[in-house]
KENUVEX-667100 format. One record per residue: x, z, y of N, C-alpha, C in turn. Coordinates in steps of 0.2 Angstrom, whole numbers, plus 5000, padded with zeros to 4 digits. Layout:
N
XZYXZYXZY;...
***
This chain:
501
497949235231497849295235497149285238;496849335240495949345241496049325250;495649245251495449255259495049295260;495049345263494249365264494049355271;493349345269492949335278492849405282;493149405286493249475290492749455297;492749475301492349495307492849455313;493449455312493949415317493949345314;493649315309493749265308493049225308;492449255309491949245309491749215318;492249255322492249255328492749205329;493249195324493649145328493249065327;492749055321492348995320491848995326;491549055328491049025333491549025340;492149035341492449005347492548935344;492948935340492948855336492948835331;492948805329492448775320493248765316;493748715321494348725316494848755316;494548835321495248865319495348935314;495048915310494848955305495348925300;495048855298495648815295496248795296;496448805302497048805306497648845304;497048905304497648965303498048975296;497548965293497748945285498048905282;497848835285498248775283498448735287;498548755292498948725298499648715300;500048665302500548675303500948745307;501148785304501348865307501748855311;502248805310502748805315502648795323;501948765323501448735330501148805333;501048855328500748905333501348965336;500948965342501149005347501149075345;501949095343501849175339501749235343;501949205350501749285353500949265357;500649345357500149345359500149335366;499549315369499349285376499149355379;499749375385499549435389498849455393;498549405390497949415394497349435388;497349415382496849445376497449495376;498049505376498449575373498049625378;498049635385497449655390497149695388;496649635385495849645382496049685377;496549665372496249735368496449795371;496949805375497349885376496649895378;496249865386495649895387495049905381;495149875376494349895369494649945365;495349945366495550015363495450075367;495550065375495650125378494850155380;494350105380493650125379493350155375;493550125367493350145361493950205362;494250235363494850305363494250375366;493850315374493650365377492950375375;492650335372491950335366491950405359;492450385359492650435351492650495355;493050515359493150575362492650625365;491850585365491550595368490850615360;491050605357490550595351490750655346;491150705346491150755343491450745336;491250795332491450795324491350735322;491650685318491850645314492450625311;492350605306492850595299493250515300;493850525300494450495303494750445298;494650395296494950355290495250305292;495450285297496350255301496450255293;497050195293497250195289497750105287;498250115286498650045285498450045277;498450075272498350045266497550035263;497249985265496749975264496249985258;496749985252496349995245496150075246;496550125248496750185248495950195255;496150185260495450165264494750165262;494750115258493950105256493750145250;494450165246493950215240493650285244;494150305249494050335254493250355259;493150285259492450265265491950255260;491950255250491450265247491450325247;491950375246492050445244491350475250;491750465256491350485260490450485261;490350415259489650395260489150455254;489550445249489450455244489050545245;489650565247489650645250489050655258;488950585257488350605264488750625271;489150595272489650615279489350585286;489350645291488750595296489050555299;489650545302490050495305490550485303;490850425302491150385298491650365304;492150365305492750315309493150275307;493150215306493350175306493550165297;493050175295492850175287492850095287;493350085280493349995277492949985273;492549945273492149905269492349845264;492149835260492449775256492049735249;492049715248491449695243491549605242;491349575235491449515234492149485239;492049415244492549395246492549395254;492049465256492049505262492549565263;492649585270492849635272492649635278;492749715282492849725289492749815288;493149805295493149905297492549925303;492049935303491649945308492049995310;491950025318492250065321491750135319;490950125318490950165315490250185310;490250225306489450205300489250285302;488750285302488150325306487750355301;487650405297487050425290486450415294;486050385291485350385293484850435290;484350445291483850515285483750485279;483750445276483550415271484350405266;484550445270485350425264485750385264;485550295269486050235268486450245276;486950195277487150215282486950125288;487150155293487150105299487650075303;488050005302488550005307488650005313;488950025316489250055324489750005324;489649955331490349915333490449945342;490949975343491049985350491249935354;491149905361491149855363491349865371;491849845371492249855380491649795385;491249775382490749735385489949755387;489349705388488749725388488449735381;488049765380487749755373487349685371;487149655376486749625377486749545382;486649475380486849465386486149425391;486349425397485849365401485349425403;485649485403485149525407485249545412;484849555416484649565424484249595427;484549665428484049715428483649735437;484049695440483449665448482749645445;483149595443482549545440482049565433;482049625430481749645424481849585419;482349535419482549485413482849525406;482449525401482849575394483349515393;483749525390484449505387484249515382;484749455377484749445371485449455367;485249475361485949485354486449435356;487149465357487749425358487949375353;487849335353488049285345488649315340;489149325346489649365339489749435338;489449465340489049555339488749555332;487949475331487649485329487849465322;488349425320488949395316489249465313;489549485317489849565311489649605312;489049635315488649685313488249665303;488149565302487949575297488249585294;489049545293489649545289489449625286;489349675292489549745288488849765283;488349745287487549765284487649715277;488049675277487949645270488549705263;489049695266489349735261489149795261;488649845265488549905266487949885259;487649835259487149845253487149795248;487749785247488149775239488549835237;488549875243488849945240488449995238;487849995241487150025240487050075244;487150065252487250105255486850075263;486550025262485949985267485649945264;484849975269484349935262483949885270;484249895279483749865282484449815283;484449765289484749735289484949745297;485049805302485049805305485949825308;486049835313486849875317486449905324;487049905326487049945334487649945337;487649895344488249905346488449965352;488849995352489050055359489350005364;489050015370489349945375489849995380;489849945386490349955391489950025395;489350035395488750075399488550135394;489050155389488850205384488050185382;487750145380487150115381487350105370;486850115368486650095359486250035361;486149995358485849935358485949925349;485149925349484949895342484849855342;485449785335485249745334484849715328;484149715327483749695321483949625319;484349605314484549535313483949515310;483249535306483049485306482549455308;482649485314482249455322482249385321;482149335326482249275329482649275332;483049225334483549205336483349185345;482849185347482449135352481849095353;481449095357480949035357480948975354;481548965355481648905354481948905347;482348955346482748945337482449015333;481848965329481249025324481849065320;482249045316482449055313483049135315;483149175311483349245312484049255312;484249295315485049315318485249315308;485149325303485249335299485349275295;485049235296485049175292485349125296;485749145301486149115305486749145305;486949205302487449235300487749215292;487149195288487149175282487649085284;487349045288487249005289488248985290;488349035296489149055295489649065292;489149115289489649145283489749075278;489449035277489548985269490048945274;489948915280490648885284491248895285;491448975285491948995286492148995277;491849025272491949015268492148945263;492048915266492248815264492748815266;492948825274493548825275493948835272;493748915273494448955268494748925262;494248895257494448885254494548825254;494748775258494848725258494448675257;493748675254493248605253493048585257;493148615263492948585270493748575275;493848505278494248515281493948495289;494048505295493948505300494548485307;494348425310494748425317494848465324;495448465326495348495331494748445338;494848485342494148485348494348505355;494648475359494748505366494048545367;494248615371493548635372493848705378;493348725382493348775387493748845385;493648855378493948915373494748905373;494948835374495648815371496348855372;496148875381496848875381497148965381;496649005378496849075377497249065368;497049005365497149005360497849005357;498149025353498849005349498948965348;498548905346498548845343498548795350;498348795354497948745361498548705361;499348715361499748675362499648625358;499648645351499748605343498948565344;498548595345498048525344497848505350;498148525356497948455363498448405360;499148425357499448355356499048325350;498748355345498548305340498148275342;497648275348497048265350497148205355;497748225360498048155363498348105360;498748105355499048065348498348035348;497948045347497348035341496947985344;497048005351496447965355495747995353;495748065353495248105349494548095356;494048095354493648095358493448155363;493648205361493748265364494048265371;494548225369494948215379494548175383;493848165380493248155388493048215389;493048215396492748285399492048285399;491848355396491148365393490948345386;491348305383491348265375491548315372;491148375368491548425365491248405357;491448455353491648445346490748435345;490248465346489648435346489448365346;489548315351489448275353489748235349;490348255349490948195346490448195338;490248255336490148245328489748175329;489348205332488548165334488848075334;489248065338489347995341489847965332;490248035329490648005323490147985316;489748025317489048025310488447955315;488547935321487847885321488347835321;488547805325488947775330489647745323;489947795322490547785317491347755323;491047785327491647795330492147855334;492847835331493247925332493647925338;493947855342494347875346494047865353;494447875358494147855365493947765365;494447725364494447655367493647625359;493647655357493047625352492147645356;492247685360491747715365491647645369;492047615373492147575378491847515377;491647495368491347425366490647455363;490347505364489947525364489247495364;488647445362488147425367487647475369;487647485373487047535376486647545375;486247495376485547435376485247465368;485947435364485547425358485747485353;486047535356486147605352485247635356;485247625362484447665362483747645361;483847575359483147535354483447565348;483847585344483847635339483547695338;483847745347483447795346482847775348;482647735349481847745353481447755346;481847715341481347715334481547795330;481947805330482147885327482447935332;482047965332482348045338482948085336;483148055331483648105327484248065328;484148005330484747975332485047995339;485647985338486148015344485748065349;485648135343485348195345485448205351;485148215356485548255365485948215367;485848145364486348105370485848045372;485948025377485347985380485647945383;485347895387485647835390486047865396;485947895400486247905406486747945403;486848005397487448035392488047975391;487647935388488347875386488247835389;488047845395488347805400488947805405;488647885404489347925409490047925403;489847945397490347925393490847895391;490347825392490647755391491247765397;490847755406491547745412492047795409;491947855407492547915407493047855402;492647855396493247835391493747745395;493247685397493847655401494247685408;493847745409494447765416495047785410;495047825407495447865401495747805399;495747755396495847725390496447655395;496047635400496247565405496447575411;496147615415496347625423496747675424;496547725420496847785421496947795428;496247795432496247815440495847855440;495647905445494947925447494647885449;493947905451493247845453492947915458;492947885464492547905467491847855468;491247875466490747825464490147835471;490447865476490247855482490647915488;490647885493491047895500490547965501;490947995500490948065503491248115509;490548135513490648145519490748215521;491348265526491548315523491148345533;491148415536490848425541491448415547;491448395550492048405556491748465561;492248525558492448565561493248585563;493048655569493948675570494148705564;493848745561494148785557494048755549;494548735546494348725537494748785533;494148815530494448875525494248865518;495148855517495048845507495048915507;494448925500494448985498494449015492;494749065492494849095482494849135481;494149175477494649275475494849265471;495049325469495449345463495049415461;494749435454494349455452494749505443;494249545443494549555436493749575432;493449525428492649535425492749585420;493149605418493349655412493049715416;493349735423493049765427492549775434;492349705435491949705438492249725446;492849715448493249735452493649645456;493349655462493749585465494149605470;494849595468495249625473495849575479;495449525477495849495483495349455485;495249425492495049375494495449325499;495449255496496149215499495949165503;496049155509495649095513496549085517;496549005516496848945520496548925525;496848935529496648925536496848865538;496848825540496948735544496248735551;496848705556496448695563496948655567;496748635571496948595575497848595578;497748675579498248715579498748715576;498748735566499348735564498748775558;499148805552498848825545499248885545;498748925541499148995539498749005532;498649075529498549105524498449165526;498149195524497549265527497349305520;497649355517497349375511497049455511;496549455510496149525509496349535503;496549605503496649665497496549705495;496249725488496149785488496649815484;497149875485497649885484497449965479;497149975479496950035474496150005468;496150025465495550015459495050085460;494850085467494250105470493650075475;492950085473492550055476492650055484;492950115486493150115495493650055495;494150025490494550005494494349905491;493849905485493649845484493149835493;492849885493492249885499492449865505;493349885507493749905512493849805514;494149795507494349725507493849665509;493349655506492749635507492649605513;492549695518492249705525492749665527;493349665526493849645532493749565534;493849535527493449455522493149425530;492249465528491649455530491849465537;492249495542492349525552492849465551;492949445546493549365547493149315551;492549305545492249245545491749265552;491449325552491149335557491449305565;491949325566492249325571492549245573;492549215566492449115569492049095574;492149045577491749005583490948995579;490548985581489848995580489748915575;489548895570489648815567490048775570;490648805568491648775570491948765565;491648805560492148805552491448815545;491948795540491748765536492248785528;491948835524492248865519492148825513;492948805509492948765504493048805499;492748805493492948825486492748805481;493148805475492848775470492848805464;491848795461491648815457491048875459;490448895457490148945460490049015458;490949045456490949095454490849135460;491149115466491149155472490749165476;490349125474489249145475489249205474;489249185467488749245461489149315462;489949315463490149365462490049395471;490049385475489849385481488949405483;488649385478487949425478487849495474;488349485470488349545465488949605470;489149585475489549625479489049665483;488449625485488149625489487549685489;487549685481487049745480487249805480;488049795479488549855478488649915485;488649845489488949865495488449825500;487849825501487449815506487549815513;487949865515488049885521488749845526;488949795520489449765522489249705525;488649685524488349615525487549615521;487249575524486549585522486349515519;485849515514485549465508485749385513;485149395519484949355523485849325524;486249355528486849315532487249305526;487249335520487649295515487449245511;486749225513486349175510486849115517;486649135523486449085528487549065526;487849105524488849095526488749035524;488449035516488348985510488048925511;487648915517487248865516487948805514;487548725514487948685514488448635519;488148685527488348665532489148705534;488948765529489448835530490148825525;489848805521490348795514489748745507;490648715505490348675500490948665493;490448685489490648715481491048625480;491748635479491848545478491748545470;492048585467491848545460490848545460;490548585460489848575459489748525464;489748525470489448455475489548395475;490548395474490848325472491148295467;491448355463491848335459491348305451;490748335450490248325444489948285447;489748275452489048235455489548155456;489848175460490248095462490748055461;490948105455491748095451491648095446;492548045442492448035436493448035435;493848065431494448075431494848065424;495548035423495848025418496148075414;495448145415495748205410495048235409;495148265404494948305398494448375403;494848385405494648445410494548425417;494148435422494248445428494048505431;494548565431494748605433494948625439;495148645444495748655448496348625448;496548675444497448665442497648575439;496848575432496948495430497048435435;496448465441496448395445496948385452;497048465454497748475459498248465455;498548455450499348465447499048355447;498848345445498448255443498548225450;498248265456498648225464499248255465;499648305461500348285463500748385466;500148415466500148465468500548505462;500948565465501448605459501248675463;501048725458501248775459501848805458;502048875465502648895463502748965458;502148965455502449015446502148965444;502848995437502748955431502148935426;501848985427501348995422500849035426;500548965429499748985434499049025429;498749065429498049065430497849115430;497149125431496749195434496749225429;497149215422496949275417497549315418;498049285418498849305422498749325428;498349325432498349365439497849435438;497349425434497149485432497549535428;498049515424498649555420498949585427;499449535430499849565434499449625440;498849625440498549665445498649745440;498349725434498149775432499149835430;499349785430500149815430500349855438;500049795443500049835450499849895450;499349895445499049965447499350035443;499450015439500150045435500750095438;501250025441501850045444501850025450;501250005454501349985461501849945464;502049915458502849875463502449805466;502749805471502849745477502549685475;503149665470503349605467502749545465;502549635460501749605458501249575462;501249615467500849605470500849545475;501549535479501749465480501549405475;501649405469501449355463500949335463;500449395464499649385465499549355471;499649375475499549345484499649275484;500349245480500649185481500149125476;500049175469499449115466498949115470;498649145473498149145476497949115481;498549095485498949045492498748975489;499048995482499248925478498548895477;498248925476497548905472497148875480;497148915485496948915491496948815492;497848825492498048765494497848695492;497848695482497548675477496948655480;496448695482495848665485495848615491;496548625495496348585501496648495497;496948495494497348455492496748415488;496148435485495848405482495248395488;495148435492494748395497494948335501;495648345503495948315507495848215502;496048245495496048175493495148135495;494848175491494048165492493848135497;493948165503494048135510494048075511;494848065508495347985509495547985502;495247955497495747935492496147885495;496147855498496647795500497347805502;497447875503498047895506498447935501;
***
C-alpha cells in the first residue's frame, strides 16, 4: 500500500523527527488511541473558523468528499474547466498528496493554494514595534507539498501559497525566498530537504529514536517513548538535552546514554574543537559542563543542587500567582493568587465568567485594586515562568485604562515579584528530571494535585465547555487547578528557601 507524504505528516516531522516512523512502524499497542481533548479543541475551533471563512467568500465549488480517487479526478475536472474556487479539492501526484482548503484560478490559467489557518499568518510579529514576521515553518512545508503536485499536474508554474489567517488577513508565502539572514537558503529547498526525510522514514531506510522534547506530551505516543527513553538511559531525560544535541554528542563524542556523559573529559573534547569548529557544533564548554552535573545528579545523586543560597524578600504578604488563559483566544480568564501572611492563608481568584472583553476587563481590574490595596513594599508576587509578564502587557494595551505602562512595569520589578523558574530555578538549579516544569518539580517535592489529570491545556477545554453549558462544576475544576497550581508555586519556593527541611 502507497504511504503518501501528506501535509499532517510533514508537520508531524518538524514536531518530531521520530514520529513519523512511529506511526507506521511502532509498537501500536503503546499508542494512546483516543484523541487528546485539547488538539480535539483545536481542531473543532480550525473547523469552526474555516466554517466561518467559507461562509464569507461567496460562490465556490464544493469537493468534500470521503472517496478520494472519485475526489481528485473531480479537482482535475474542475481545474481543467477553469473553476475560480476550489474547496477543498484533493491533489495527488507520485508519492504525495493533500487537500488544501482551497485553489484560487489565477489570470494565467494555473491555480494557487489557499490553507486556512485558526492562527497568525505570520510569526514574530509586532505591530507596536513595526517588527515584520516571518513564514511559519509548517505553513511553509504544505503550502509546497500542494505547489509541488499542483505543477506535476500542470496547473503551477511559480512556487508560491497563501495562507488565510486568524485576522481574515491573506499572507503570501513566496517559498523561494530565503529562509532568514542567517539561513540563505529558500523555504523551498527546505521543504525539499523535508520531504526526502519523511520519505526515508516512510519507507523504512531510515530508522530514528525517540527524543523527550517540549512537543511530547500532547502526543499519542509520549507515554510509549518516555518509557523507552527512561529504559534506555536515552540522553534525552537531561533537561534541555534535545534530539539535537543528543545527535551531535552521539556522531562526536559516540556516546548514547546518560551515565556515558559523566566520564566525559572536558578539557580534551575542547582542544578538539578549538582545532575544528564543526566539532561538538553549539556545544561549548560551559554547555557540557552544565550537562555533564545534570547527567551525575540523574544517573548518581538523584538530588537536586541548589548551586547557591538563595535569598527570598521578607515581606507580610506572599502571593503565589497563576492565570489561566486560552491563546487560541487571546482571552485570560482567571487570575489566581495564594495568599500567606503572618495571619493565616487563603486563595483569592478573579473571573471572567463570560467570553467578553467587559468581563476579561472586569476580572483583571479587580486582580490589579487587589494588589493595589496591599500595604506599600509588604508583599511580594511569586510565579513561575514569564508568560504572566508578557500576557499582562499585552493586557495592557487592550485595556489601558485598567493600569498604566509605568505601574505594571514598577508591580514587576524584582523587589515586587519574582519569576522562580527564570530567576532560580535555570540560573541556580539543577534536578533529577528531564523537565523542570511546575507540575515536574512540585509533584518531585512531594506535592499532589487534587484532579487527576492536571494542565493548562485541560483547563482551557474545561473553560471553553463552561462557556457552552455554564455548569458550576467546571467552573469549580478550573478554580481548584488553579489553587493547585498557586500552591505548587509556594511549595517550590518554600523548598528554595530551606532545601533542608
Amino acid at each position: 500500500m502507497q504511504k503518501y507524504i501528506t501535509p499532517s505528516k510533514l508537520y508531524a516531522y518538524l514536531q518530531c523527527e521520530h514520529r513519523v516512523w512511529r506511526d507506521v512502524y511502532g509498537p501500536q499497542d503503546e499508542k494512546i488511541k483516543e484523541t487528546n481533548p485539547f488538539v480535539e479543541m483545536l481542531w473543532e475551533k480550525g473547523i469552526q473558523h474555516e466554517e466561518k471563512v467559507i461562509a464569507k467568500l461567496g460562490e465556490l465549488l464544493d469537493l468534500s468528499s470521503d472517496d478520494k480517487n472519485d475526489q481528485l479526478t473531480k479537482t482535475i475536472e474542475a481545474m481543467k474547466a477553469s473553476t475560480p474556487l476550489i474547496y477543498h479539492g484533493y491533489l495527488r501526484s507520485k508519492n504525495l498528496a493533500g487537500e488544501p482548503d482551497l485553489l484560487r484560478l489565477q489570470s494565467d490559467g494555473t491555480y494557487i493554494p489557499i490553507d486556512i489557518k485558526s492562527g497568525r499568518g505570520l510569526e514574530g510579529e509586532n505591530e507596536d514595534d513595526d517588527v515584520p514576521g516571518k513564514p511559519k515553518t509548517h505553513y511553509a512545508v504544505q503550502l509546497a507539498l500542494y505547489v509541488e503536485i499542483l505543477t506535476d499536474l500542470g496547473f503551477s508554474r511559480e512556487h508560491t501559497g497563501i495562507i488565510y489567517d486568524i485576522d481574515s488577513q491573506e499572507t503570501i508565502y513566496t517559498l523561494d525566498s530565503s529562509m532568514g539572514p542567517r539561513t540563505p537558503s529558500s523555504w523551498w529547498q527546505f521543504y525539499l530537504k523535508t520531504k526526502n526525510a519523511v520519505a526515508k522514514l516512510l519507507a523504512n531506510e531510515v530508522q530514528n529514536d525517540p527524543a523527550l522534547g517540549s512537543p511530547c506530551k500532547l502526543c499519542p505516543w509520549y507515554d510509549s517513548c518516555k518509557h523507552w527513553s527512561i529504559e534506555n538511559h536515552d540522553l534525552s531525560t537531561l533537561f534541555y538535552l534535545g534530539r539535537g544535541k543528543r545527535t551531535v554528542l552521539i556522531n562526536d563524542l559516540g556516546i548514547h546514554r546518560v551515565e556515558d556523559l559523566k566520564n566525559v573529559d572536558i578539557e580534551y573534547e575542547m582542544a578538539k574543537k578549538a582545532k575544528d569548529k564543526t566539532y561538538l557544533y553549539k556545544i561549548g564548554k560551559p554547555t557540557l559542563s552544565t550537562l555533564q552535573k545534570r547527567a551525575v545528579i540523574m544517573a548518581d545523586t538523584k538530588k537536586p543542587v541548589i548551586y547557591t543560597p538563595l535569598e527570598f524578600p521578607k515581606v507580610q504578604y506572599e502571593l503565589y500567582f497563576d492565570i489561566e488563559d486560552d491563546p487560541t483566544q487571546n482571552f485570560v480568564y482567571l487570575h489566581g493568587v495564594y495568599e500567606r501572611t503572618p495571619k493565616g492563608e487563603r486563595f483569592i481568584p478573579f473571573v471572567a465568567k463570560e467570553k467578553t472583553p467587559e468581563a476579561e476587563e472586569s476580572a483583571w481590574k479587580e486582580f490589579i485594586n487587589y494588589i493595589r490595596a496591599l500595604p506599600k513594599d509588604d508583599w511580594c508576587l511569586y510565579y513561575y515562568s514569564h508568560h504572566e509578564v508578557t500576557t499582562y502587557k499585552r493586557m495592557q494595551k487592550m485595556y489601558p485604562d485598567v493600569i498604566s505602562v509605568e505601574e505594571l512595569e514598577a508591580m514587576f520589578t524584582t523587589s515586587h515579584a519574582i519569576d522562580l523558574y527564570s530567576h532560580c530555578i535555570l540560573k541556580y538549579t539543577d534536578w533529577p528530571l528531564y523537565s523542570y516544569s511546575l507540575k515536574d518539580i512540585a509533584k518531585f517535592l512531594g506535592f499532589a494535585w487534587r484532579d487527576k489529570t492536571p494542565s493548562g491545556a485541560l483547563s482551557i477545554q474545561w473553560f471553553n465547555e463552561y462557556l457552552k453549558d455554564s455548569d458550576p462544576a467546571k467552573l469549580k475544576r478550573i478554580v481548584e487547578y488553579n489553587e493547585d497550581d498557586c500552591k505548587a508555586t509556594m511549595v517550590i519556593k518554600d523548598y528554595l528557601a530551606n532545601p533542608s527541611l
